[in-house]
C-alpha positions in Angstrom: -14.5 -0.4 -10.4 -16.1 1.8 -7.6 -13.6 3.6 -5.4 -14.4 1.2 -2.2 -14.0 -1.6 -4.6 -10.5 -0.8 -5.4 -9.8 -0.1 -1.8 -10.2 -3.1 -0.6 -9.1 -4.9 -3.4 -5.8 -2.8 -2.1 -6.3 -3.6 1.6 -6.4 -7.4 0.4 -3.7 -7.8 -1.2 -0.9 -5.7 1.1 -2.5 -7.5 4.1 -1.9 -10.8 1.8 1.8 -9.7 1.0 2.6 -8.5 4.4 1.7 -11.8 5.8 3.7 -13.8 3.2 6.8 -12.4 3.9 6.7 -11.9 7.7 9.1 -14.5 9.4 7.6 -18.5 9.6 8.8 -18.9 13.2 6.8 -16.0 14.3 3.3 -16.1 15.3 0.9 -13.9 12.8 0.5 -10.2 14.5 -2.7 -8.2 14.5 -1.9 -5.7 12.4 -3.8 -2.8 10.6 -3.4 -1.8 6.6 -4.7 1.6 6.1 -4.5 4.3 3.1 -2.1 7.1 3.0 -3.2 8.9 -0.3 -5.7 7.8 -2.9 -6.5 9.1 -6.3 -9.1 8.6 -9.0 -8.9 10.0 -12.6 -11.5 8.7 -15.0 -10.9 5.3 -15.2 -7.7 4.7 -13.3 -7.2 4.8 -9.3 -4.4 5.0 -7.7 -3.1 4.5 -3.8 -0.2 4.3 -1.2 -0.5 2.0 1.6 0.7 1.3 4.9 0.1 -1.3 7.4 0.8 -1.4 11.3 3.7 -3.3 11.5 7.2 -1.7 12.2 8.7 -2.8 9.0 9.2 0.4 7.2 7.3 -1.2 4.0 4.8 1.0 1.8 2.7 0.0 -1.0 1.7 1.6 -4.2 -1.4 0.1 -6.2 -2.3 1.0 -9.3 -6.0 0.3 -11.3 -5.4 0.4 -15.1 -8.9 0.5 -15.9 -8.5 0.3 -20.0 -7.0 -2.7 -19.4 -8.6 -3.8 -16.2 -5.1 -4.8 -14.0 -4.4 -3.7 -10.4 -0.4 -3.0 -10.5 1.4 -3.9 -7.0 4.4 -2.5 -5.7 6.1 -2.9 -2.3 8.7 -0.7 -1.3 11.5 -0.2 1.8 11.7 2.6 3.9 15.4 3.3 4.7 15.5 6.6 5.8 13.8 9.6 6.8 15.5 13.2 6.7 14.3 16.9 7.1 16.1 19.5 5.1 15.3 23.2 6.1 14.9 25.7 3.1 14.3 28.9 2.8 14.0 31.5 5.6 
């Protein structure tokens, strides 16, 4: 699988879960999905996601490429804290 391949295989399929589990009663949002970090070693890719929305959800997707299986995980955001160290 090419690197834009697994992209927007990616892109796909957070834009598909973030729109599944957004609230029925609410009209659909434009919204954008974009990359925060991608990865490639040999066969295996690997990428954290984001979309637009002020959810606080991330995504992680995984390419096994031995065994040919794109790993999804969705993840909550539930805090955010700077710690100074050092000088």
């Amino acid at each position: 699988m090419s690197s834009v391949d697994f992209i927007g295989n990616c892109i796909e399929k957070v834009n598909e879960y973030a729109i599944e589990h957004l609230d029925k009663s609410d009209e659909i949002p434009n919204f954008d999905v974009y990359v925060v970090w991608y990865s490639k070693t040999l066969q295996n890719h690997k990428a954290l996601l984001s979309t637009s929305l002020s959810d606080g959800m991330y995504y992680e997707c995984t390419y096994n490429g031995d065994k040919k299986e794109l790993y999804f995980d969705a993840y909550k955001k539930f805090e955010n804290k700077c710690f100074k160290i050092g000088d």
